[in-house]
N, C-alpha and C positions, 0 to 999 in steps of 0.2 A: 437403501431403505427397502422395507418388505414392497414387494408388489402390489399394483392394483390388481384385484383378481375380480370374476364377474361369479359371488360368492350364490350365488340363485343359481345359475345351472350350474357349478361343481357339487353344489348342496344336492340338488335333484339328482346328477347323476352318482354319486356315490349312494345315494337310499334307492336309486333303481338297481347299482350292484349287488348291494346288500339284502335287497329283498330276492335277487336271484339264488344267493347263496343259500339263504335260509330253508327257500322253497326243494333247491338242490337237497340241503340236507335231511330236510324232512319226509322226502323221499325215499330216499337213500334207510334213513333209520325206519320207517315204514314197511319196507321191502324187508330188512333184514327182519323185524320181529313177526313179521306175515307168516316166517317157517316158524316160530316158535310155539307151543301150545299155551291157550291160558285159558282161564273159564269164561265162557259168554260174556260176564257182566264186565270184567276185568279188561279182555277186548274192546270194550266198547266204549266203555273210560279212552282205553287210550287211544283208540282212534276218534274221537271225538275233539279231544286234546290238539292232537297233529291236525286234524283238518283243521281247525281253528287256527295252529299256527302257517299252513300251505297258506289260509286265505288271508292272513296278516305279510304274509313275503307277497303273493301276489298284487295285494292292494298296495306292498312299498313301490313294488317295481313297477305296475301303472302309473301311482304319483311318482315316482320321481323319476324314470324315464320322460311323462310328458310333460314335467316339470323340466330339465335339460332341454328336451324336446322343441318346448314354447322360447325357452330363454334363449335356445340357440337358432331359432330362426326370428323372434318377434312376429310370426305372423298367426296365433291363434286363430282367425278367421278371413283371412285373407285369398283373396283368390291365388289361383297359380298363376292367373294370370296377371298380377300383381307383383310377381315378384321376381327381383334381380338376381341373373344367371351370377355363382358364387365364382368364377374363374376370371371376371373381368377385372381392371384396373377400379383405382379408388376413383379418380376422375371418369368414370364410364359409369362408375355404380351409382357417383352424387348426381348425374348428367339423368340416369335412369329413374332414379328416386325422385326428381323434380317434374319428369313430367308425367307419371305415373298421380303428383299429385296434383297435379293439374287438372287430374281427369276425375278424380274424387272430389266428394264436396264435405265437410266437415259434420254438417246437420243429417245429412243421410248416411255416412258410412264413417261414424266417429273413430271407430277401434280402429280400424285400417288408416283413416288418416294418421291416427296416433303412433301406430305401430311404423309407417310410415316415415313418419319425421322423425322415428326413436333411432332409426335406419339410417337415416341422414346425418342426423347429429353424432353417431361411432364414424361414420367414413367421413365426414369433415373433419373430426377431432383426431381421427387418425393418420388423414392427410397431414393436418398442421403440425401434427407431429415429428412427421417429414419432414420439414420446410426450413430453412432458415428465419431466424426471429421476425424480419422486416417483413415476408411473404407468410408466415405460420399466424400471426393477429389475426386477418382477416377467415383464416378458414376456425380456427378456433372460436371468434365471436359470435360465425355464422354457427357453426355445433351449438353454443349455449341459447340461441335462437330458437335452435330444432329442437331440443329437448324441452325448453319453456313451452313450445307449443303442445309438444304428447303431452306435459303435465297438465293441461288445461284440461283436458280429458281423462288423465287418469286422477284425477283427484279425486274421486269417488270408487277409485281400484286401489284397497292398500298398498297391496305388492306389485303392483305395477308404478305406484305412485313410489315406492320407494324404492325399486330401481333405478328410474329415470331420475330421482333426486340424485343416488349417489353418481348417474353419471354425467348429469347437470356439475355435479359438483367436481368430478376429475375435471371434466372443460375448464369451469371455474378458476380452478386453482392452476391449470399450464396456462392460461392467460392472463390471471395474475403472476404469476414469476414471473412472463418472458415481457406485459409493461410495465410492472413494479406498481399500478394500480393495487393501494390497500382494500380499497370498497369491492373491486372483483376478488378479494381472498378471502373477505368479509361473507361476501354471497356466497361462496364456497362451504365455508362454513356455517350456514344458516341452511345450503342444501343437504349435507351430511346429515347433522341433526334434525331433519325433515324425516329421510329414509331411515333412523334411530326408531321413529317414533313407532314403526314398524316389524322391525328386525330389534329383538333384546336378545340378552343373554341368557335367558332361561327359553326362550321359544325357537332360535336360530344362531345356535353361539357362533358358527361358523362365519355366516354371514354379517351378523352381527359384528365381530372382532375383525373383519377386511374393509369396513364403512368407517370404525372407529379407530383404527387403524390410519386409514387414508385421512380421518378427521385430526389425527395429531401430525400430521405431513403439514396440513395447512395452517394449523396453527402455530409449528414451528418455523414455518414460511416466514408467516403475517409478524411472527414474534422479532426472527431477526431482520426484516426488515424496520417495522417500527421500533427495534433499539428497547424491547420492552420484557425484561424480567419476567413481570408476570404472565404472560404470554404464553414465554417461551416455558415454564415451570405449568404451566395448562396442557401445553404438549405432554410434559414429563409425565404429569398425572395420566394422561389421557394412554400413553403407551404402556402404563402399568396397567389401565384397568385390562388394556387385550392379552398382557399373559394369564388372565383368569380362562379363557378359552383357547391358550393354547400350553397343555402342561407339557413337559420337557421329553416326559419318558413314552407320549403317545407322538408328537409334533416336534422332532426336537431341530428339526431349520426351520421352524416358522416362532419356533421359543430362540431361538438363536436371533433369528432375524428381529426380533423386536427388542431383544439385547443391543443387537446392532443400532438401532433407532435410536435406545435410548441414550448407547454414546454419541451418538451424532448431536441428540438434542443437549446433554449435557456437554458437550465440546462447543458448541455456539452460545448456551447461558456461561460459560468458562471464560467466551471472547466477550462478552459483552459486559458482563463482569468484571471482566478482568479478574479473576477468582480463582485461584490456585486450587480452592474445593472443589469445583465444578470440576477442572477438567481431570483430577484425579479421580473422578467417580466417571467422566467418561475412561478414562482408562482401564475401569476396574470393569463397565460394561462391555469393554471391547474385548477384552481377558475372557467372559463368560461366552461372549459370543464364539470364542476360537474353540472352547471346551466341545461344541459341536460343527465349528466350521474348521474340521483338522484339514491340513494341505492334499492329500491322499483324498480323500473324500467327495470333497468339494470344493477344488482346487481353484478356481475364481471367487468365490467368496471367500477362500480362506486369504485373497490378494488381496481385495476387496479391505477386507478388515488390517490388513497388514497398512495398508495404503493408510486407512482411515487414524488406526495409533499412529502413525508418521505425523499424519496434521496436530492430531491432542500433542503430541511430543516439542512440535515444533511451533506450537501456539505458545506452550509453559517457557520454551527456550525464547521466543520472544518478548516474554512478557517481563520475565525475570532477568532476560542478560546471562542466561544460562546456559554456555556451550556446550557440555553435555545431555540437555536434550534436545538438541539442534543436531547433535554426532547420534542419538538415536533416531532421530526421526530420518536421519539419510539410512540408517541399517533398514528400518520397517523400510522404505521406499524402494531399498536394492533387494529385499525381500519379496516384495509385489513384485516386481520387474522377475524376477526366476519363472512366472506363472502366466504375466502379461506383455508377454514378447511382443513386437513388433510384427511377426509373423502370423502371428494366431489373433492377437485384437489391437488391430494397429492404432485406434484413437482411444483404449485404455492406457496402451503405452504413451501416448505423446499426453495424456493426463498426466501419467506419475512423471515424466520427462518436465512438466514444469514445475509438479510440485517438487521434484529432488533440488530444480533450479534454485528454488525460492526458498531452500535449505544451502545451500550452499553460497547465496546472495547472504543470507546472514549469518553465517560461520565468516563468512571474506568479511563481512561490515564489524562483525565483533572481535576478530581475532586482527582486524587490519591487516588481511592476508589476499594481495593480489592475483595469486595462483588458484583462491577460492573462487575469488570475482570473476577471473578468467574462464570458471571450470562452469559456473554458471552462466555465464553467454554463451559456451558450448552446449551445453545442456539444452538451452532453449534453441539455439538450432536443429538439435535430433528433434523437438519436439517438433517443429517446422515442417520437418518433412512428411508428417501425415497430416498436421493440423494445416491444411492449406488455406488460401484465401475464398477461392473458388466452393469448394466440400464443405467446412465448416468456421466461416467468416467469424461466429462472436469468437469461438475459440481462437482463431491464428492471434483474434486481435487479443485476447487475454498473452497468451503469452510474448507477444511483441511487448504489451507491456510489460512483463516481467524484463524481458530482453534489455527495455531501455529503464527501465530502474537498475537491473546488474550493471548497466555502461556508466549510469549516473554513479552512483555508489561508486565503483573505478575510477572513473576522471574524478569525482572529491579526490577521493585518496592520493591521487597522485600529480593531483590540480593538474589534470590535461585538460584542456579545450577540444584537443581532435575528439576525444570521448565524449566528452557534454553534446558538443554538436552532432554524433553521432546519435545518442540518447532522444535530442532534440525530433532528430528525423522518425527515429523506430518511435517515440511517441507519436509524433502524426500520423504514423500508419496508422496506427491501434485506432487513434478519433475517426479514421476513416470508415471503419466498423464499429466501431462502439459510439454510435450517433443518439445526440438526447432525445432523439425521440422512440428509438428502441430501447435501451439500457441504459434512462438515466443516471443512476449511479454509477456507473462504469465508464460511461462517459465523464462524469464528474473527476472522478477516481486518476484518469488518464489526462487530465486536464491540470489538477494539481500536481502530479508528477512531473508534465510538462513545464509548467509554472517553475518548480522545483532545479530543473534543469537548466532551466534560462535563465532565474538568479544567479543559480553558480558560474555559468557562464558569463556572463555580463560583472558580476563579482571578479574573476579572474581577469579575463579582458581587462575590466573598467570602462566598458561599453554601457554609458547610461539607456541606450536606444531599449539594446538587449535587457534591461532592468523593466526599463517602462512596461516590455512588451511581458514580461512576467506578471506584473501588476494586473493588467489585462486580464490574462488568461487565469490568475486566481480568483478573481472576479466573478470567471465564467462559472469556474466551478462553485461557487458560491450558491449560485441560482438555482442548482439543484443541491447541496449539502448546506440544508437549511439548518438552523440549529434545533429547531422543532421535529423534523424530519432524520436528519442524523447528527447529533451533537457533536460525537468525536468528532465524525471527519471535519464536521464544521468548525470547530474548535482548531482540530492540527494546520486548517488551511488558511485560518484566521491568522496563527501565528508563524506562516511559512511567509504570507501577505506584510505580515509587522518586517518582517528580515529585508520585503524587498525595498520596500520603503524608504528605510532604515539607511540602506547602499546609495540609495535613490539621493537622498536630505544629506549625506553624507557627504557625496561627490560634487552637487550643486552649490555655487559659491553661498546662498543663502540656507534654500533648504528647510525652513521650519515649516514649513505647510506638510512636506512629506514629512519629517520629524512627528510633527505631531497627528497627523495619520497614523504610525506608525507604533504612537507611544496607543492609539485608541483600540488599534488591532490587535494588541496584547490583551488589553484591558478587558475584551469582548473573549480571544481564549481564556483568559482567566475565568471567566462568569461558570464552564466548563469545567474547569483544571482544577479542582482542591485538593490542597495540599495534604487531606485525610482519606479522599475517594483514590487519587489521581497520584500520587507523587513524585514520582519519575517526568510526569509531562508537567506539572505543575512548577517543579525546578525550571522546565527548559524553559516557560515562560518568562519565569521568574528572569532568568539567565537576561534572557531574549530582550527583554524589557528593560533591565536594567543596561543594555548595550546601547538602549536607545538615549535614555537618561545621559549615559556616558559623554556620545555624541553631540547631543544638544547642549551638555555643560560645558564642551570644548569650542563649541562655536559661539555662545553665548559669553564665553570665561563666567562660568554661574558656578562659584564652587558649592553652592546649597544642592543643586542637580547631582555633581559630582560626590557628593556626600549618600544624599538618598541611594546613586546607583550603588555605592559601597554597601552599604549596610542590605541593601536588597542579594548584593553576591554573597556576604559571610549568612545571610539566610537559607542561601541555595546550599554552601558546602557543607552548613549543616546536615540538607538532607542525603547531599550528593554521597559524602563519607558512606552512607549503607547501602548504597550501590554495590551489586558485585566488580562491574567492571570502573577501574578508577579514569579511564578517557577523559568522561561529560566533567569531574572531581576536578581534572587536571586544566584543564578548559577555564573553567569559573577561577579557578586559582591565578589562571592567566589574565583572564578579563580586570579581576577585581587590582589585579598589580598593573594593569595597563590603566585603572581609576586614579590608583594610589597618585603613578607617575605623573600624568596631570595636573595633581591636583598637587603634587607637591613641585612642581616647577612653578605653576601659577601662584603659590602661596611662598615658594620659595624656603621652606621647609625642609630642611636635611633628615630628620628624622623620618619625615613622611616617605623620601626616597627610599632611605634604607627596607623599610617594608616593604615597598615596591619591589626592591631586589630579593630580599626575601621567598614572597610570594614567587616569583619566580622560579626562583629555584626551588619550592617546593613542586610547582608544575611541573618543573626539567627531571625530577626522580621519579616522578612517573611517566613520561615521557617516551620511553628507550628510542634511540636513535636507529636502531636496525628494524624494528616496526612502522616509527613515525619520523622517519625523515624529515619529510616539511614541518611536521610540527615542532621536531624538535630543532628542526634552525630555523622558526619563527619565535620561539623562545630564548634563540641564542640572539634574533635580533635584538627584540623587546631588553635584555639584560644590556646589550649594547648601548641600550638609549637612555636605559637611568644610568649605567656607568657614564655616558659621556654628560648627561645632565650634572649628577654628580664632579665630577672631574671640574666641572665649570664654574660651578658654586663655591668648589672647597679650591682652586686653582692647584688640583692634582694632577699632574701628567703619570703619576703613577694608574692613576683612577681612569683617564684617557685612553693609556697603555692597556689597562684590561678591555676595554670599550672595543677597542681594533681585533683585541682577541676573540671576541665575540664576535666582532662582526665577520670576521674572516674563518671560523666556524662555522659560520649562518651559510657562506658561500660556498660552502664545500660543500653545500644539499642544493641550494638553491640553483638553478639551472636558466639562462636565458631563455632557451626555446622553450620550456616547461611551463615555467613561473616568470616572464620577463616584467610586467612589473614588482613585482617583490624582489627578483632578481637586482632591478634598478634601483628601488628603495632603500635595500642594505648599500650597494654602490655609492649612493648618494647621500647617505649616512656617514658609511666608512670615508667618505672625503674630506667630511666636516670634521672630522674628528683630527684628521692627520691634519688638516690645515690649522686647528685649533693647537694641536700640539708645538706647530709652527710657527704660530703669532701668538695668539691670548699665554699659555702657562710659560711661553719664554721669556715673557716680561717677568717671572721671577724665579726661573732655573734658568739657570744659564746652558744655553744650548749652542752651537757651531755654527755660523755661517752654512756650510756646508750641510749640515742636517736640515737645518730649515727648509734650503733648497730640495732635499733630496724630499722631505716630507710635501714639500709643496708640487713639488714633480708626481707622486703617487696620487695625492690627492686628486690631481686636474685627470690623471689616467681614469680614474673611479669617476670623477664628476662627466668626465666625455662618456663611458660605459653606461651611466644611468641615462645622459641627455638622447643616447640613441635607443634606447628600449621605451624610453616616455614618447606616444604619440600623442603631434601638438594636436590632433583630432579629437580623442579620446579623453587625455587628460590634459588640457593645455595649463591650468595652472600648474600641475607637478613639474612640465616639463619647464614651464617660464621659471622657478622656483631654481631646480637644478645648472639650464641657463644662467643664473643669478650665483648660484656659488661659483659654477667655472669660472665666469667673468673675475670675481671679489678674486679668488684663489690666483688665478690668471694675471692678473693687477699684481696682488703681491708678488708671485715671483718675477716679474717684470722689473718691481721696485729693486727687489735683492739682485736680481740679474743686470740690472740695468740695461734690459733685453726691448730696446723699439718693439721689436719683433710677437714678442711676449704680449706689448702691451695695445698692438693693433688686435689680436686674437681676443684680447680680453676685450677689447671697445666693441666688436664686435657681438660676441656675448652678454654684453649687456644689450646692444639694440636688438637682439632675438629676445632678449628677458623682458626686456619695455614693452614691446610688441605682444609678449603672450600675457602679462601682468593686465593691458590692454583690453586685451579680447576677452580678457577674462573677469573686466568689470572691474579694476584695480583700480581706479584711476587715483586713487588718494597715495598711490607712489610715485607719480608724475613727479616730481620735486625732486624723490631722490637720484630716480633714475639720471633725470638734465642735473645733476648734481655732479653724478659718479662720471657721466661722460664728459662732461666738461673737465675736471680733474684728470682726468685720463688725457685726454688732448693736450692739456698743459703740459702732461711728464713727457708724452710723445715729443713734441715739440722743446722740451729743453736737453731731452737723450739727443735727439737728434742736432740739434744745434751744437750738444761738447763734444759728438760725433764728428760733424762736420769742422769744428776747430782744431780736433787733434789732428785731422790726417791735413791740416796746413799747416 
């Protein structure tokens, strides 16, 4: 953005040059026509003419030298001995200027106190400009102090009073940035148009256009903080009236320069709109801006600008899901970087070093490209090395954040836990520095990300602790991402809060209190989300919500739940279908056949299944297995579990037989150390299935003795595989459950085998099963369990006994 300039002395000294010039030349032309002859009368004309013009130069160069003169010292009548030696520190000049006024009294020497404190309030405001955020508050509040006081005095001095307005009003506004205080950028704005009322366009355009100028700085502040259209399109306005005082072909970087504003303002009404107009008209002002900010030229602005279309480019790519301007915005960004080396402005560079990151974070999230994700936690490293903790803390802490969002985004991808908890940490750092009482939104910002990470974490895991403690800290952020204050993020945190919930009600043997928490924190981003302003997030609610629905209709056996959540997904892939990218498409297609499934086991329903499978495999074509591995053998499971549902209902061991093919596909991606529960869930799947094929469909295929056994052998391999990846800690019904098949499976081939041996392993397995069924609040299986173990004792006991007959 254009500079703040101090447009009262540039004004005065440019009319004291120009009155030099003048006087110069009329001189000059004076002297030559002195040899020329003319008649008396005709001489006298024209020297009459030129004196007149000498004493119009001389009178410029009096005003506007002591116009510079005054502006550049503030001391129009002040003693010498009044005033601070220009060579000392800032802390030595505010030290010198306080007790200088100590010594004055306000009623007897106004103008010198005034001029005084006018003194005070630049070298405070410049200190704090200096300063880190948490140490820069105080020396900035104390500036808009000093300057409220000269203006107590100069209110009866126009141009004095409108000085000190516009520079009440810079304090103003770096105090409002760095507390996010609306009412201090408010007062900002109530000073500017103060010193307006002073300085117009027709009596001081120059002056004029650097007040109104800095007046649309604050308003597009005030705009994208309060989330406000109108605001921010006040800015717009406000930046058009100052190219009336600066034409192109007389000023043309200061006509550039307010090109550049206006895409900057137009790139934030773009973000907040979410408005594909907006930010192509910032692109079209950033385009004029280059037409005089060429590289050769003006080689940091021309970066500068380069830097600036990188973000419009990478705004539009985020908005739309559109990798080609996400692949421009890295070009502008490797483009600044030729100009803002590391050597030359080492904390410009470690700027474009995060924004390249956070272009490359979303090329890896939309392209599902690991090498992306990777190249963006490199990135924010080089940014590291000048952004330090120490030098400039909110920055280190911005891009830590980026840092653990590129680790978050990876561990998704590739469901690692080392990554999440990595994430987890590099977000703590960032809260360390981005504290709500400096930058609450930022802190907010890094708090929902953290939230963000400890789901997925506790998601993977299946560590409810880790869920809880997500719930928590979306919470926090909440307090500051109020819905009145910022809706989106209020909105996206509200429904990142429903997911964790969700895990929460899911995992707990009862769980509807979090359920329905859960269903309410959708309900609330919805109030945000329409599906005519919003539609991309208003799906994901939609999605989100209906997952919850899903859940509660499985733990309730409520198929009217299960019904609603369907009809809520084919709403979603209506809209999802016009999405560029088909992932979020492929996802809901998932969900709504993971409804179907359900709801067609509970109703028993063969038709309902076949949709289920369906659906499925309409996910799996979009799916590709060399981009989405896990996703694609989570979908190879899901087809596993209506074919083996299926197989059961229709007593298909053909149907069966596909089911194992699926599930043994699913295995080829899923990983123990990666994914060890999903890894055990297909494990523990795949067992059911080979034991079914071994008992339930041979009562009407005829199958081998020996197949049986061989099927019941693989089975107990796969049921042992899951019972060791399930912690009884973490998940103990999963694991009491899995317990429960080895035993049953165990038992039967004992019977076939007529195996003691067999069927002590299996007694066994079931009193680990009792025991977590137990713990886990089961008790209404107590019957079966003294059931199965008592039956077991018995077979033990009569193996054993034709045992011990044969061998006499």
């Amino acid at each position: 953005m254009l500079e703040d300039t101090n447009l009262f002395k540039i004004g005065g000294l440019y009319i004291g040059i120009g009155g030099i010039i003048v006087s110069l030349i009329t001189t000059f032309i004076c002297n030559v026509w002195s040899k020329d002859k003319y008649t008396p009368a005709k001489a006298i004309r024209i020297s009459n003419r030129f004196t007149l013009i000498a004493i119009l130069g001389v009178i410029s160069v009096l005003g506007g030298f002591g116009a510079w003169i005054w502006d550049e010292s503030h001391r129009v009548s002040q003693p010498s001995s009044n005033r601070i030696a220009q060579n000392l520190s800032l802390e030595q000049s505010i030290s010198g200027y306080r007790q200088l006024l100590a010594k004055i009294s306000r009623h007897k020497q106004p103008l010198q106190w005034a001029m005084l404190h006018s003194h005070l309030g630049t070298a405070l405001w410049n200190l704090g400009q200096q300063q880190p955020l948490g140490k820069s508050t105080r020396y900035l509040q104390e500036s808009v102090t000093a300057y409220q006081n000269a203006l107590q005095v100069f209110k009866d001095m126009p141009y004095n009073f409108a000085i000190a307005n516009n520079l009440l009003g810079n304090a103003l506004r770096n105090l409002g940035q760095r507390t996010g205080h609306l009412t201090t950028l408010q007062q900002a704005i109530t000073a500017y148009k103060a010193a307006l009322q002073t300085y117009t366009l027709e009596t001081a355009p120059s002056q004029w256009a650097g007040i109104t100028n800095n007046l649309g700085h604050t308003l597009l502040i005030l705009g994208q903080r309060e989330g406000s259209a109108a605001r921010i399109k006040e800015a717009i306005g406000t930046y058009k009236m100052v190219l009336q005082a600066y034409p192109r072909k007389q000023v043309p970087l200061n006509w550039a320069a307010v090109h550049d504003n206006l895409g900057n303002a137009y790139w934030i009404l773009g973000q907040t709109q979410r408005n594909h107009k907006y930010l192509q008209a910032a692109i079209t002002q950033y385009k004029q801006t280059l037409q005089e900010n060429v590289q050769k030229k003006v080689p940091y602005k021309w970066a500068l600008t380069q830097n600036n279309l990188g973000n419009v480019h990478y705004t539009l790519g985020k908005l739309a899901g559109d990798i080609g301007h996400i692949q421009t915005a890295i070009t502008k960004y490797n483009n600044a970087l030729q100009v803002y080396t590391r050597h030359n402005v080492p904390l410009q560079w470690a700027m474009i070093q995060n924004n390249l990151a956070q272009a490359f974070l979303a090329l890896g999230e939309y392209q599902y490209d690991s090498h992306r994700l990777r190249q963006a936690v490199s990135t924010c490293r080089l940014a590291l090395l000048e952004y330090t903790q120490q030098r400039t803390p909110i920055e280190w802490a911005m891009v830590q954040h980026t840092l653990a969002t590129a680790l978050q985004i990876l561990g998704r991808l590739e469901k690692n836990p080392v990554l999440l908890k990595k994430s987890v940490q590099t977000y703590r750092l960032a809260i360390k520095e981005r504290t709500r009482q400096i930058v609450p939104l930022q802190w907010a910002a890094s708090q929902s990300g953290l939230g963000n990470s400890l789901r997925l974490l506790g998601e993977y895991t299946g560590n409810i602790d880790i869920l809880e403690e997500s719930v928590i800290v979306y919470k926090l952020a909440l307090q500051e991402y109020t819905r009145e204050l910022a809706p989106r993020q209020w909105s996206k945190t509200q429904n990142e809060l429903g997911n964790a919930l969700r895990l929460i009600g899911e995992r707990r043997i009862v769980g509807t209190v979090q359920l329905g928490e859960s269903l309410a924190a959708f309900r609330a981003a919805l109030l945000e989300r329409s599906q005519t302003a919003d539609p991309i997030e208003w799906a994901t609610s939609q999605n989100d919500l209906a997952n919850t629905l899903w859940v509660l209709g499985v733990k309730q056996s409520n198929t009217k739940l299960l019904m609603e959540a369907i009809t809520k997904y084919q709403a979603v892939l209506q809209e999802r279908v016009q999405e560029p990218t088909k992932r979020n498409w492929a996802i809901t297609q998932n969900n709504l056949g993971g409804a179907l499934w359900v709801l067609g086991k509970q109703t028993q329903d063969i038709k309902i299944l076949y949709k289920a499978l369906h659906t499925y495999n309409l996910a799996l074509q979009e799916t590709p297995r060399n981009q989405l591995p896990l996703d694609w053998a989570m979908l190879q499971h899901n087809i596993g579990n209506v074919l083996q549902t299926i197989g059961v209902l229709e007593n298909s061991a053909s149907r069966l037989q596909e089911a194992v093919g699926a599930y043994q596909k699913c295995l080829q991606e899923r990983d123990p150390q990666q994914s060890p529960l999903d890894w055990a869930a297909t494990n523990n799947n795949l067992g059911t299935v080979l034991r079914l094929l071994a008992t339930k469909v041979t009562k009407v295929t005829k199958v081998t003795k020996d197949t049986k056994i061989d099927y019941l052998n693989k089975a107990v391999e796969h049921f042992q595989m899951a019972v060791q990846n399930y912690s009884s800690e973490i998940m103990p019904l999963e694991e009491a459950m899995a317990q429960n098949n080895l035993a049953i499976t165990l038992h039967n081939l004992g019977m076939q085998e007529q195996s003691a041996e067999k069927l002590h392993e299996a007694k066994q397995a079931y009193e680990v099963a009792y025991k977590g069924y137990t713990l886990a609040g089961k008790q209404q299986y107590k019957a079966y369990f003294e059931a199965r173990l008592a039956d077991i004792r018995k077979l033990i006991a009569q193996i054993t006994a034709q045992s011990t007959s044969s061998e006499m």
